[in-house]
FIMARFI-963602 format. One record per residue (C-alpha): residue number from 1; residue in one letter; x, y, z. Coordinates in steps of 0.05 Angstrom, whole numbers. Example, Ala and Ser with C-alpha at 12.3 -4.5 7.8 and 13.67 -1.06 7.14 Angstrom:
REM FIMARFI-963602
+-----+---+--------+--------+--------+
|   k | r |      u |      v |      w |
+-----+---+--------+--------+--------+
|   1 | A |    246 |    -90 |    156 |
|   2 | S |    273 |    -21 |    143 |
+-----+---+--------+--------+--------+
REM end
This chain:
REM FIMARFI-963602
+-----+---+--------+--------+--------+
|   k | r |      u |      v |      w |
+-----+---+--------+--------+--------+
|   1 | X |    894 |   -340 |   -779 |
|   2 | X |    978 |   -341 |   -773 |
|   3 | X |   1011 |   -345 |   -718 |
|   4 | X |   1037 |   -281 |   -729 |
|   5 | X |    966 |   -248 |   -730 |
|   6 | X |    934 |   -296 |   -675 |
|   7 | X |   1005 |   -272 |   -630 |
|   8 | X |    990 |   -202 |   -654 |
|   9 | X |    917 |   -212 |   -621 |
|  10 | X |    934 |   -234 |   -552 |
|  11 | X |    994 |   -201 |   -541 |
|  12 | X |   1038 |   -249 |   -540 |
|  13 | X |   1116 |   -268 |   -562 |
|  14 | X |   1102 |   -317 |   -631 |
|  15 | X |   1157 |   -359 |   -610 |
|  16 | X |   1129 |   -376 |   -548 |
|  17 | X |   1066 |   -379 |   -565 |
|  18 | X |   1079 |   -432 |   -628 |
|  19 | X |   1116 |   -475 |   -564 |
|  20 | X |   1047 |   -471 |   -517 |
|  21 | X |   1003 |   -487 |   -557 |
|  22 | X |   1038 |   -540 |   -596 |
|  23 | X |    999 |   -597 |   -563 |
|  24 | X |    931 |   -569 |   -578 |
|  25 | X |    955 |   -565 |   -656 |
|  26 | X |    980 |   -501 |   -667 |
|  27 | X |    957 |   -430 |   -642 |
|  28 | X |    894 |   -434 |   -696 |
|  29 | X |    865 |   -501 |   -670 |
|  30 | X |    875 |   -470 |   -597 |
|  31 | X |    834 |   -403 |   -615 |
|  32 | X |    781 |   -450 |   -654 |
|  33 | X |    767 |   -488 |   -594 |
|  34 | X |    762 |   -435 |   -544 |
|  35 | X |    727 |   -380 |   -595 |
|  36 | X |    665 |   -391 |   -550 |
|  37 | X |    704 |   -375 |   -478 |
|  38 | X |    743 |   -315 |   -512 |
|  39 | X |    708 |   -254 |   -531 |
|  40 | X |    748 |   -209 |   -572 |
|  41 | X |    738 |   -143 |   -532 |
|  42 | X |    762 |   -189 |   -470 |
|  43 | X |    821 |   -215 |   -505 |
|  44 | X |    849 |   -147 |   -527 |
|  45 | X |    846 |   -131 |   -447 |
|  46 | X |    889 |   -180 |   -423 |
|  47 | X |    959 |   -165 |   -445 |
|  48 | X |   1024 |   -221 |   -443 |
|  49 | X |   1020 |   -233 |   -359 |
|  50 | X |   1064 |   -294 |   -360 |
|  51 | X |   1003 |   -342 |   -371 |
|  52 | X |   1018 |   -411 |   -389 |
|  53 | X |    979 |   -429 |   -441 |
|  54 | X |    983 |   -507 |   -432 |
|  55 | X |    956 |   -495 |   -352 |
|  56 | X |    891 |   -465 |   -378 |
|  57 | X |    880 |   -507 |   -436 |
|  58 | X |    893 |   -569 |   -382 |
|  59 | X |    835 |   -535 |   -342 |
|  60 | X |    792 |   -522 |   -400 |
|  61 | X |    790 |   -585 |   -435 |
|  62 | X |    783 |   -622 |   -372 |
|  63 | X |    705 |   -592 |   -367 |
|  64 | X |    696 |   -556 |   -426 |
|  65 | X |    649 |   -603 |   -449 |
|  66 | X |    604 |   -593 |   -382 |
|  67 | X |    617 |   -511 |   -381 |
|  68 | X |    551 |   -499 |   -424 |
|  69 | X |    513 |   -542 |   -376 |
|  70 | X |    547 |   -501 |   -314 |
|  71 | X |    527 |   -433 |   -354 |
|  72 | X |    446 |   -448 |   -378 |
|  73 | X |    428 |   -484 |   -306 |
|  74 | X |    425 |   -457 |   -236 |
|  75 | X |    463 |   -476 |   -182 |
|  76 | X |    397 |   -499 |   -152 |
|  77 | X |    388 |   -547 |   -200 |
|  78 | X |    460 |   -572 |   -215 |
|  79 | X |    493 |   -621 |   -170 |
|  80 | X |    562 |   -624 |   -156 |
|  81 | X |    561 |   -695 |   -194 |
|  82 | X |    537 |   -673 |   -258 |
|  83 | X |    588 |   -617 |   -254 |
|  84 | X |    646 |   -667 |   -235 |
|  85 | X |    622 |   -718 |   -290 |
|  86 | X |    675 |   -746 |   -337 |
|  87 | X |    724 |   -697 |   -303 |
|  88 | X |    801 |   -716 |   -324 |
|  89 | X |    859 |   -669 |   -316 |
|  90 | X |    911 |   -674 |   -363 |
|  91 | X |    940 |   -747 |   -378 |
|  92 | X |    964 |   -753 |   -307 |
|  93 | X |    934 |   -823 |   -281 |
|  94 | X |    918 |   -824 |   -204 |
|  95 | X |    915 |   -880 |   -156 |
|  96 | X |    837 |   -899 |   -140 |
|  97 | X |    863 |   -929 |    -70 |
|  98 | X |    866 |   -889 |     -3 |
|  99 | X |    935 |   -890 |    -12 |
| 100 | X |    930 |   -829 |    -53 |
| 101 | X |    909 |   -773 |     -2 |
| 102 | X |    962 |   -797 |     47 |
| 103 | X |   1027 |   -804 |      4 |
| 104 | X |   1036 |   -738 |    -10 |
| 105 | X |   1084 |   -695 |     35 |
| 106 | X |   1074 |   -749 |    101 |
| 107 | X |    993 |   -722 |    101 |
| 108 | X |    998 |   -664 |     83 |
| 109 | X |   1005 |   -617 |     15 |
| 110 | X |   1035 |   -543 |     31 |
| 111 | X |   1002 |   -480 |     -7 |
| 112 | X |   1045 |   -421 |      6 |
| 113 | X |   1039 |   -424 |     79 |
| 114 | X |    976 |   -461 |     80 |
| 115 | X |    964 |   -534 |     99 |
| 116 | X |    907 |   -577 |     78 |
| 117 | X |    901 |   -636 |    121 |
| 118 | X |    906 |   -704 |     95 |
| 119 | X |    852 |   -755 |    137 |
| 120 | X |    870 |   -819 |    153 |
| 121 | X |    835 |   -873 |    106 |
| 122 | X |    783 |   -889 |    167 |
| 123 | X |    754 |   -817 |    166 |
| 124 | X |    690 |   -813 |    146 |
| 125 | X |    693 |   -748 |    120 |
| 126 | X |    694 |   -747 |     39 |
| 127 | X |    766 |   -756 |      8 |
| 128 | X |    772 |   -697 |    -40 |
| 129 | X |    783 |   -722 |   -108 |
| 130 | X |    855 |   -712 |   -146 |
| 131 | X |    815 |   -673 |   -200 |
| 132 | X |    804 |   -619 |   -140 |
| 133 | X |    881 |   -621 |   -114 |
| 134 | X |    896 |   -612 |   -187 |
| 135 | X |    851 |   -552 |   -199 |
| 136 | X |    879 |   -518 |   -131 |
| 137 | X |    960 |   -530 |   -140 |
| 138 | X |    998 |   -479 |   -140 |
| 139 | X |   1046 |   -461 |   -197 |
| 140 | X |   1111 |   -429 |   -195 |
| 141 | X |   1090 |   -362 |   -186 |
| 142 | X |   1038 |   -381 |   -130 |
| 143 | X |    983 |   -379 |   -185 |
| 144 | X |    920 |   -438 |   -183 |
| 145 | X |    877 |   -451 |   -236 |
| 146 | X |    831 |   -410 |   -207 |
| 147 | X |    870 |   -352 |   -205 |
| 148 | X |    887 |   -360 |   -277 |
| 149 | X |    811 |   -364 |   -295 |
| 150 | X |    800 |   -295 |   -255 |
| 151 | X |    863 |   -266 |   -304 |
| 152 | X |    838 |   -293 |   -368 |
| 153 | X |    770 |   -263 |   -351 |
| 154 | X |    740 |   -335 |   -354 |
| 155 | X |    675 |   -326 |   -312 |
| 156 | X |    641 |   -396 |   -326 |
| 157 | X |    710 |   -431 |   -306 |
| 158 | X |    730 |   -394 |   -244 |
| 159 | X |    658 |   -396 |   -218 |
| 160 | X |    648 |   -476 |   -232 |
| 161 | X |    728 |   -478 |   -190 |
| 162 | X |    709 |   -436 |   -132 |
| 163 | X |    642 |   -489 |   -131 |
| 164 | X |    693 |   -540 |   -115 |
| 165 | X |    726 |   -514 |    -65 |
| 166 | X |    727 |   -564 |     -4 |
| 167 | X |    741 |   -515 |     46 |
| 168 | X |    736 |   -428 |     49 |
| 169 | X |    807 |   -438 |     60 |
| 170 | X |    818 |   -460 |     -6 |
| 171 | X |    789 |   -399 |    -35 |
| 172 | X |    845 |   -346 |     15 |
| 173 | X |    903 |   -390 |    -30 |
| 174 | X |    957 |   -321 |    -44 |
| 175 | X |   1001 |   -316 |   -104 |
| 176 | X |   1079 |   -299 |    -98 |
| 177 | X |   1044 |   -234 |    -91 |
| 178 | X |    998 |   -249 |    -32 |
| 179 | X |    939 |   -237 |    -78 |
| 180 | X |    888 |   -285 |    -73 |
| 181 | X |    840 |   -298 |   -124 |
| 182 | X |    782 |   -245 |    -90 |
| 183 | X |    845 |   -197 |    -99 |
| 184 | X |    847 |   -211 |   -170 |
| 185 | X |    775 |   -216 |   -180 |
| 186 | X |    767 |   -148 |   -161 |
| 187 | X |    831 |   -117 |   -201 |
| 188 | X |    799 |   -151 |   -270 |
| 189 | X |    722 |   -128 |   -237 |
| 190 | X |    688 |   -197 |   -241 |
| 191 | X |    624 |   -171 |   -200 |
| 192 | X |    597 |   -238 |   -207 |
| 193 | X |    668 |   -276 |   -188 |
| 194 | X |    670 |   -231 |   -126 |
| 195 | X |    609 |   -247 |   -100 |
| 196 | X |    617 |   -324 |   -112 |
| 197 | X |    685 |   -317 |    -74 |
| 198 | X |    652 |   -286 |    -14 |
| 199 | X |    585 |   -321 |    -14 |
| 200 | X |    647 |   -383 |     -5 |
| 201 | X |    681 |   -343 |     48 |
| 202 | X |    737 |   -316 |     21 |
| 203 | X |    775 |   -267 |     66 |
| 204 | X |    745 |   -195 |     45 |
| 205 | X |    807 |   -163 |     88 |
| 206 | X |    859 |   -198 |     61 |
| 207 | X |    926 |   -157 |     45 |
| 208 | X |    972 |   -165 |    -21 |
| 209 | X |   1039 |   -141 |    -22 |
| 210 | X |   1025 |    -70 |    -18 |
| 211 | X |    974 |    -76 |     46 |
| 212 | X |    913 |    -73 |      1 |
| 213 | X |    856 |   -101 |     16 |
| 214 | X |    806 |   -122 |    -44 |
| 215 | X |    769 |    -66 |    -23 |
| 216 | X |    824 |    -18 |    -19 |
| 217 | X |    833 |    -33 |    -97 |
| 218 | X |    768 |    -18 |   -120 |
| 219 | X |    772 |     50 |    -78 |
| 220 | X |    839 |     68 |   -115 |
| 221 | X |    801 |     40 |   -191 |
| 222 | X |    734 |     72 |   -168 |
| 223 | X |    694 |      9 |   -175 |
| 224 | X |    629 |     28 |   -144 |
| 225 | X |    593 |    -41 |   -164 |
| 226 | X |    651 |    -77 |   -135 |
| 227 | X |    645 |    -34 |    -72 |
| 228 | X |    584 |    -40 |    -54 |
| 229 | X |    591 |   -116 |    -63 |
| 230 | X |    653 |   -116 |    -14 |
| 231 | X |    614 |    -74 |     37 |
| 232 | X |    540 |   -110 |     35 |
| 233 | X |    507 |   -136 |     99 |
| 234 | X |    542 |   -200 |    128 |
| 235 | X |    500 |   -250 |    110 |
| 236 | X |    492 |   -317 |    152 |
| 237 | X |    508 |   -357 |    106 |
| 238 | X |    577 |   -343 |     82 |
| 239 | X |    584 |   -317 |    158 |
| 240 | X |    622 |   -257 |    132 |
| 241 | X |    649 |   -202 |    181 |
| 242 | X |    644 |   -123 |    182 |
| 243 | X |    694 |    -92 |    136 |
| 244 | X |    744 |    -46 |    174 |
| 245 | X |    741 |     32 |    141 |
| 246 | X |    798 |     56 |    178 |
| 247 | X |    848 |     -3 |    161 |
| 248 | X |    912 |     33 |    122 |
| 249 | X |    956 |     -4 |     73 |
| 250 | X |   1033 |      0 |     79 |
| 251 | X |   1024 |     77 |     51 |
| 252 | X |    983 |     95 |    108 |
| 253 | X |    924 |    102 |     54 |
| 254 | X |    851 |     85 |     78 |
| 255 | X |    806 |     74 |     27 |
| 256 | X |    768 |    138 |     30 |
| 257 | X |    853 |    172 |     25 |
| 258 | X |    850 |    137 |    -38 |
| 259 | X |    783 |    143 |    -65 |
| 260 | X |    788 |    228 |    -50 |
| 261 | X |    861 |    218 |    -79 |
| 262 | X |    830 |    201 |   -150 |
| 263 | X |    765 |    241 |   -138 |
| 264 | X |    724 |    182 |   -139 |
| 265 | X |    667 |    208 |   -111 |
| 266 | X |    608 |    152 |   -116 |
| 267 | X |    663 |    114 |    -79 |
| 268 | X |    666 |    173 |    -16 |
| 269 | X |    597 |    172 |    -13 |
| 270 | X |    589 |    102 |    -10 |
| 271 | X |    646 |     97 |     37 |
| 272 | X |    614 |    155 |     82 |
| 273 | X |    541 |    118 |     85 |
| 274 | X |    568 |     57 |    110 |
| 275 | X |    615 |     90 |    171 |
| 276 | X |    681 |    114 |    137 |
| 277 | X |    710 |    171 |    182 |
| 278 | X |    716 |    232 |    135 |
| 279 | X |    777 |    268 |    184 |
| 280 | X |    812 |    204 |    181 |
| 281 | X |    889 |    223 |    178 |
| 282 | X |    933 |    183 |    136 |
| 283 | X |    995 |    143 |    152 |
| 284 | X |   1045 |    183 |    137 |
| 285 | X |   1022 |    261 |    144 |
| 286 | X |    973 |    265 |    179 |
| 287 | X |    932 |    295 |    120 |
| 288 | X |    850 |    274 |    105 |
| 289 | X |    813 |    279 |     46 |
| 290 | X |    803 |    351 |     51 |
| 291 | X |    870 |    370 |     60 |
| 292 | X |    882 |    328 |     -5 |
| 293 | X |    830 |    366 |    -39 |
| 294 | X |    862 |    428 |    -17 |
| 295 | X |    935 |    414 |    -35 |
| 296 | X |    920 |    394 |   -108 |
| 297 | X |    869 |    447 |   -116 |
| 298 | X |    816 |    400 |   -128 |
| 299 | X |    759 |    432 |   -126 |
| 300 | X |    705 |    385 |   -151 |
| 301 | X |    728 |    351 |    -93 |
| 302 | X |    731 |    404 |    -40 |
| 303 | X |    654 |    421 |    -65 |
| 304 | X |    633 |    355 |    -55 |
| 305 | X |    668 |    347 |     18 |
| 306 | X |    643 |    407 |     42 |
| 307 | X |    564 |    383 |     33 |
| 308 | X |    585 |    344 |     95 |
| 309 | X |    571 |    377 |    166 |
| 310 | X |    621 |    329 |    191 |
| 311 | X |    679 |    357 |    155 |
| 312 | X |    739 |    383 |    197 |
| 313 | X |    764 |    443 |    165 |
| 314 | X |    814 |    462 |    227 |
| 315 | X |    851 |    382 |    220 |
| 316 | X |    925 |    393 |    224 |
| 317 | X |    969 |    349 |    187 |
| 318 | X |   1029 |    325 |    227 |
| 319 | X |   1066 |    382 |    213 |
| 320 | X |   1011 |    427 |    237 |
| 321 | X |    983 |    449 |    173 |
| 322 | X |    909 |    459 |    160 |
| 323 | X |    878 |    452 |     90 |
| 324 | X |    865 |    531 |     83 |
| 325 | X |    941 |    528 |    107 |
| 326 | X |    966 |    483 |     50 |
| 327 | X |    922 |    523 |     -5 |
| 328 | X |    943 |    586 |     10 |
| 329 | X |   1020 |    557 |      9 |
| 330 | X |   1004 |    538 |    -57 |
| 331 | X |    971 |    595 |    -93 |
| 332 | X |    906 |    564 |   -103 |
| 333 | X |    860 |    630 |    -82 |
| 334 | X |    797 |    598 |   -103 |
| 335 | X |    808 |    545 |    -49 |
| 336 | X |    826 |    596 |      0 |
| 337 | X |    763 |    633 |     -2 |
| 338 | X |    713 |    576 |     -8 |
| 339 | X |    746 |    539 |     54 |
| 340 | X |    739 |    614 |     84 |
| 341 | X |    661 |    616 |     73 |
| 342 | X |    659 |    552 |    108 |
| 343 | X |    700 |    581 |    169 |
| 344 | X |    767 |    564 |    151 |
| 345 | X |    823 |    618 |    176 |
| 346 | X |    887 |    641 |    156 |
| 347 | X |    904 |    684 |    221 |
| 348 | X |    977 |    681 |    236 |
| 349 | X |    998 |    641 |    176 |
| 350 | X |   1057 |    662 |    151 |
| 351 | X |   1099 |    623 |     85 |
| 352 | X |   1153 |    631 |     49 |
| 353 | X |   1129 |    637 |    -27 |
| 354 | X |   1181 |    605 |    -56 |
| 355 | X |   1156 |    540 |    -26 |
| 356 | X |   1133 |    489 |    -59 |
| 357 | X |   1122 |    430 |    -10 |
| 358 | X |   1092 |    421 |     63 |
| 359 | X |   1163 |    404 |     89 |
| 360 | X |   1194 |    479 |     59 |
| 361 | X |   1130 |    506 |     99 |
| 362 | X |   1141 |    482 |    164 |
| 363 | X |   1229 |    504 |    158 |
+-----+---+--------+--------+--------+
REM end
C-alpha cells in the first residue's frame, strides 16, 4: 500500500503522516503491525482528530505483545503482573530508586487541575510504577493514552489502561475540553469501555464544556445501550451514586429536552421508567417535551407523550404559552385537534398570523 492510499484510508494529511510514522518504518510497516487492532469498518470511522500517531504506537508496542493474552483470559484469572510483564514505554529510561516518585514537581505531578500525591519513600503503600505515570500524562491538548485508545476505538488497550489505574481519580482525568475518557467512551459508544470506566468509578455526572454529562450525550445520539448502562442500579462495588434526571447543561437542556428534541423515543421511555419528570421545563423557555413536540409538529412524538397520564397539557412556557398555544401559532391543525381530544383548549387565544416565533406571539 502507498502512502498516498494508506493516507487516503485513515484520513489523514500524507505529509504528516510519512513524518509520524517514520520511526515505525514508514506508514505500510505501521498498518502491518497494527492490522490486527484496526478493523477496517473502524478505521473509516475515525476521521483526522489531531491524533499523534507516535503517542499510540508508544502505547501499543509497549504491551502489544501481552494484548492477546489481556483479550482470550478473564480478569479473574489475569493478574495485574502478567499484564504489567515486560512493560517498557518508549526508550525513556527511569530511575529504579525512590528518588523517582519524589523528584517530580516537589511531590507532586499536576493533571489539569488534579494532583496525584507523591508518598514519601517510608510509605508503605505501593509506589506506582513510571510505566503507569507514563500511560496517564497528559498531552498538550489534555489527552492520556487512555483517552486516545477510547478515540481510536481501541477496546483491548483502553480496557487493559483503565485496569491500571491506581486510583478512580485517575479515571475523572478531563481533556482541554473537560471531557474525560467516560465522556469520550460514550461519544465513540464503547458499551464495554463505559462500563469498565464506571465499574472503576469514574464520575457518571461529570460536565464537558458544554454542561453535558456522559449521559446527556447519549440522550442527544439516542444510545439506548449506553443509557441504560449510565442509569443501572449503583452497585457496591464501584460505590456509584444515583444519576440526577433533572440536571440541565449550559442550554438549559435535560436529557429527556434532548432525547424528545431528536424524537428518541426508547431513550424517553427509558428516561421516564427510571424517574425523569416529563413537565420538566427547560433552561431557557420554559418549554417541556410536549411543547417541543407541538412547536415542530412532531407528531410521532406528541402520540407517544400523550400515552402518559402524567403529561401536562396546560404547562406554560415562560412566556405563557401552552403547547395547543404554540401549534395553533404555527398552523399545525393536526396538532391542534389531537392535543384538543386530550383536553387541551384554545379559549381566548388570540395570534397574529404573520408570526412565526414564540417571541412575535407574546408582542
Amino acid at each position: 500500500m502507498s502512502n498516498r492510499d494508506f493516507a487516503r484510508h485513515q484520513n489523514l494529511d500524507e505529509d504528516d503522516l510519512v513524518e509520524d510514522c517514520a520511526p515505525f518504518g514508514g506508514p505500510t510497516e505501521y498498518l502491518k503491525k497494527s492490522a490486527h487492532h484496526f478493523s477496517s469498518d473502524k478505521c473509516d470511522s475515525v476521521c483526522d482528530s489531531g491524533v499523534d500517531l507516535r503517542s499510540v504506537e508508544s502505547c501499543y508496542s509497549s504491551y502489544a505483545g501481552s494484548l492477546p493474552v489481556v483479550a482470550e483470559k478473564s480478569p479473574d484469572t489475569q493478574t495485574i503482573e502478567e499484564k504489567l510483564e515486560g512493560l517498557t514505554l518508549g526508550s525513556q529510561n527511569y530511575p529504579s530508586t525512590e528518588e523517582t516518585k519524589c523528584s517530580l514537581d516537589d511531590g507532586y505531578i499536576s493533571y489539569d487541575r488534579k494532583e496525584v500525591s507523591c508518598e514519601l519513600s517510608h510509605d508503605p503503600t505501593p509506589q506506582i510504577s513510571p510505566e503507569v505515570f507514563q500511560l496517564y500524562s497528559q498531552d498538550n491538548d489534555g489527552d492520556s493514552q487512555l483517552h486516545m485508545a477510547i478515540i481510536n476505538l481501541l477496546v483491548p488497550i483502553a480496557l487493559y489502561i483503565i485496569q491500571q489505574a491506581p486510583s478512580r481519580d485517575w479515571l475523572n482525568l478531563p481533556n482541554n475540553m473537560l471531557q474525560t475518557p467516560l465522556h469520550l467512551a460514550v461519544m465513540t459508544r464503547l458499551p464495554q469501555v463505559v462500563k469498565a470506566l464506571i465499574d472503576g468509578g469514574a464520575d457518571i455526572e461529570a460536565r464537558d464544556s458544554k454542561g453535558d454529562t456522559p449521559l446527556h450525550i447519549a440522550s442527544r445520539e439516542g444510545y439506548d445501550d449506553i443509557a441504560l448502562i449510565l442509569l443501572a442500579p449503583a452497585s457496591t462495588a464501584s460505590k456509584r451514586t444515583s444519576q440526577d434526571l433533572e440536571a440541565r447543561n449550559y442550554d438549559g437542556q435535560t436529557c429527556l429536552h434532548l432525547a424528545a428534541e431528536n424524537t428518541h423515543l426508547p431513550i424517553i421511555r427509558l428516561l421516564v421508567m427510571s424517574g425523569a419528570n416529563l413537565n420538566t421545563q427547560d433552561g431557557k423557555s420554559g418549554k417541556s417535551v410536549i411543547h417541543y413536540a407541538a412547536e415542530t409538529g412532531n407528531t410521532l412524538l406528541l402520540d407517544f407523550l400523550l400515552q402518559y397520564s402524567t403529561i401536562n397539557l396546560h404547562s406554560r412556557t415562560y412566556s405563557g404559552l401552552t403547547a395547543i398555544m404554540l401549534a395553533d401559532g404555527r398552523n399545525y391543525h393536526d396538532i391542534v385537534h389531537q392535543l384538543q381530544k386530550y383536553g387541551g383548549s384554545l379559549e381566548n387565544v388570540a395570534f397574529d398570523d404573520s408570526s412565526d416565533s414564540e417571541e412575535d406571539m407574546v408582542r
